[in-house]
N, CA, C and O of each residue as an XYZ file, in Angstrom:
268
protein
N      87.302     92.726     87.372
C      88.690     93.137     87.568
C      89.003     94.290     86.614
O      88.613     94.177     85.453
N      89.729     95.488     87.019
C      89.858     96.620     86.319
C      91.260     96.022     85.490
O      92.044     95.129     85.813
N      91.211     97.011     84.152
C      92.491     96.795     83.515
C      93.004     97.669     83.769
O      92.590     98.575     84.492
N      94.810     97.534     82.811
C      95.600     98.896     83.487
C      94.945    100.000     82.928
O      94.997    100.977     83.674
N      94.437    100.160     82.036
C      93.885    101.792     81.136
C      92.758    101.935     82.221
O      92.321    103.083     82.302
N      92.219    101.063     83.031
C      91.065    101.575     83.618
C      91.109    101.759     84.856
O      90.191    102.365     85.409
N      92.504    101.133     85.768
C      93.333    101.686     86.745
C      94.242    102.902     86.212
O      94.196    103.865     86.978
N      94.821    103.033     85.409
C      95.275    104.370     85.121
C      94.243    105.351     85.264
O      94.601    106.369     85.857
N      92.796    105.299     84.791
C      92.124    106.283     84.734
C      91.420    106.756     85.840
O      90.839    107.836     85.943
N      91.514    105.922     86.601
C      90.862    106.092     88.323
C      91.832    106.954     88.821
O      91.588    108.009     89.408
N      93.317    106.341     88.500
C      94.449    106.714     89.358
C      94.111    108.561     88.877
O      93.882    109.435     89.713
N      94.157    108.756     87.588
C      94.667    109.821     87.201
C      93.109    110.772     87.510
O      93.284    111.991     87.502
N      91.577    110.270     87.784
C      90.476    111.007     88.296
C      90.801    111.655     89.730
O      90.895    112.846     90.027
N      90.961    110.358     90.633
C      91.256    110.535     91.899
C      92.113    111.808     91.982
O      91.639    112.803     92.530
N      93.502    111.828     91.402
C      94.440    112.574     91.654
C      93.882    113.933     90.907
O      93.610    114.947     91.550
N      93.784    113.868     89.904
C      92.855    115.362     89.279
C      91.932    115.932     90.174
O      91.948    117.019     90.750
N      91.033    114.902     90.188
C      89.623    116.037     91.114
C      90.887    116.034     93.113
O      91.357    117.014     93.690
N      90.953    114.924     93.408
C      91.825    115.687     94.874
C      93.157    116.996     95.086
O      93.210    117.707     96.090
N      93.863    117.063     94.252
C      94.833    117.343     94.015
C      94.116    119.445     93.611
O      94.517    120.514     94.072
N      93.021    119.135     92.626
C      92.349    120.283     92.348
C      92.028    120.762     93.856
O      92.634    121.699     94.375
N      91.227    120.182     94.372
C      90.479    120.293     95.599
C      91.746    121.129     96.930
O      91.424    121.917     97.820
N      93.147    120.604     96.622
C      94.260    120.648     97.723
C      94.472    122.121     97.386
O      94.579    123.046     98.191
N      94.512    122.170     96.174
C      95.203    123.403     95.476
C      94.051    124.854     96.326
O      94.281    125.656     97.232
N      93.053    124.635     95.609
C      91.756    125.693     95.740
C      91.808    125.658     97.425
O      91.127    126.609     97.811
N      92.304    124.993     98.452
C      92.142    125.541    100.160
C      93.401    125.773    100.267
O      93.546    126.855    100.838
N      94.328    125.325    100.019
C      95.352    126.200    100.320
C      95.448    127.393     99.920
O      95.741    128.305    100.693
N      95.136    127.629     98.212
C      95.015    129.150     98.292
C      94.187    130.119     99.072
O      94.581    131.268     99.274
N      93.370    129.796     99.387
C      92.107    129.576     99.972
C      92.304    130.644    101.645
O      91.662    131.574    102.132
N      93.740    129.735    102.133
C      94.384    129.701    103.205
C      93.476    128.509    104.281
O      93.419    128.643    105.503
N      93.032    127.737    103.760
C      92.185    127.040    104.732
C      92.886    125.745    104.718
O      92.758    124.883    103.848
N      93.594    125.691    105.696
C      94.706    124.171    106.148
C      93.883    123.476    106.179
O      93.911    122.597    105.318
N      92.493    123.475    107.352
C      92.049    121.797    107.847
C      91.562    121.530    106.379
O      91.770    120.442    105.843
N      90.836    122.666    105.677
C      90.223    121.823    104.680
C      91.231    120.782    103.377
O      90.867    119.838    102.677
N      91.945    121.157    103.439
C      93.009    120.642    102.761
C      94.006    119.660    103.308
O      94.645    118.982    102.504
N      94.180    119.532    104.471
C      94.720    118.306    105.122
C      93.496    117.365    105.310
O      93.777    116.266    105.788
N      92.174    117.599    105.017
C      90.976    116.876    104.926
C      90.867    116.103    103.851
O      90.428    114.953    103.845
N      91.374    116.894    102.665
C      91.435    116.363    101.522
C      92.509    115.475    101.031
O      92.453    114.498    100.285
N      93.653    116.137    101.718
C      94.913    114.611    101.551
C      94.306    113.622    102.354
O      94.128    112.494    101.896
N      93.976    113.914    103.477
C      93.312    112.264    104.168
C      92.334    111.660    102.933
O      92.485    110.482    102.610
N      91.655    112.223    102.472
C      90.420    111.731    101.362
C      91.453    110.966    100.254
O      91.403    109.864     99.709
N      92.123    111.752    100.210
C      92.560    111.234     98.916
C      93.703    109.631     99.289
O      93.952    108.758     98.458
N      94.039    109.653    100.256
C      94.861    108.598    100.452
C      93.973    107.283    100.934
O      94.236    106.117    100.641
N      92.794    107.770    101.790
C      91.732    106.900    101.976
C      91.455    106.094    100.685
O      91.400    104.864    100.657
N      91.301    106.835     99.716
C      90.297    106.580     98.371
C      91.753    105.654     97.460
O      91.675    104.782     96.595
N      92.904    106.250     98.058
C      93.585    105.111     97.070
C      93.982    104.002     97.803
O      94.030    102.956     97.156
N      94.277    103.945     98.965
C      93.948    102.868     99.811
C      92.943    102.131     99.546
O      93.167    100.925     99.436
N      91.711    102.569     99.386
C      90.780    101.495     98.687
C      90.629    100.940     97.664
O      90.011     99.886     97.514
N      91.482    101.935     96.345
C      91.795    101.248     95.142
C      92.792    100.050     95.681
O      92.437     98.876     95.791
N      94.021    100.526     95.977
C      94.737     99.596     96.470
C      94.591     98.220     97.119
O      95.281     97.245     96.820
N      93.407     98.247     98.241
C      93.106     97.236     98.521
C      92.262     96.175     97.693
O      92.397     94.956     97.803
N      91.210     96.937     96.698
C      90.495     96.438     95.510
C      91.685     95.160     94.389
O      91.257     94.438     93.488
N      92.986     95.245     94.797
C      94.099     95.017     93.558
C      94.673     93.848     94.777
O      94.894     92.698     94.399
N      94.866     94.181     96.058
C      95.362     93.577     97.004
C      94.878     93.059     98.396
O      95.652     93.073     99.353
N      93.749     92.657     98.494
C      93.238     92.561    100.015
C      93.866     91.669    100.925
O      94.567     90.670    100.765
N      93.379     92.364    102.061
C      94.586     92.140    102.884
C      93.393     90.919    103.645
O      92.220     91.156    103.937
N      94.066     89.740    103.808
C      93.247     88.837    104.177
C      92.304     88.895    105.497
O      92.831     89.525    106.414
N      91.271     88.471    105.726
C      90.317     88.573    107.016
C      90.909     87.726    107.818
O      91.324     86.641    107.411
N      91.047     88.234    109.399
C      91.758     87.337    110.205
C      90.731     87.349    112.104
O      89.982     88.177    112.622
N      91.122     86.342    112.440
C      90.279     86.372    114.143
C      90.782     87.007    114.606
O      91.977     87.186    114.372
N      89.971     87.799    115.679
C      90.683     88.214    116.866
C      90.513     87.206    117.988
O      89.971     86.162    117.623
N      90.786     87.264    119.023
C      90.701     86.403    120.169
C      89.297     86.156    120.773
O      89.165     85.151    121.471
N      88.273     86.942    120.583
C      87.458     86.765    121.068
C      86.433     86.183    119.355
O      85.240     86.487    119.328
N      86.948     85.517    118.294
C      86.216     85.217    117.286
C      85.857     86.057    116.082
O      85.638     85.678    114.931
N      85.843     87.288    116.592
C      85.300     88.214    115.516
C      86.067     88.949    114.703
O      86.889     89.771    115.108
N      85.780     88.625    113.214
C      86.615     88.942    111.998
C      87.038     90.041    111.853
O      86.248     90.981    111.771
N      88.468     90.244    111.776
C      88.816     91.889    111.825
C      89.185     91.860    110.179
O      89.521     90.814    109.623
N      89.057     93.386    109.348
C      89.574     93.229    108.512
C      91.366     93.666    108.360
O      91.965     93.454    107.306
């Protein structure tokens, strides 16, 4: 289990290196690559997020575990 100094420091990597990454294509003028990178980056805290909160495994109708 991460602590807060070691969730702070993910929080604040993630956002440094993506946030760098957003900056450099927009100037860039390159949209997809940079709306590529907000998807990345929300993916990646979504997965922190879920790491803190999972969202329970449930059936579908035909048996098989969705997450």
């Amino acid at each position: 289990m991460m602590t807060c100094q070691q969730l702070a420091e993910e929080l604040k990597r993630i956002a440094t290196a993506q946030v760098s990454d957003i900056t450099r294509a927009v100037k860039e003028g390159q949209k997809s690559i940079a709306l590529n990178e907000v998807r990345d980056m929300a993916r990646r805290l979504e997965l922190l997020a879920d790491a803190f909160d999972p969202k329970p495994v449930t059936e579908d109708a035909d048996g098989a575990q969705a997450a």
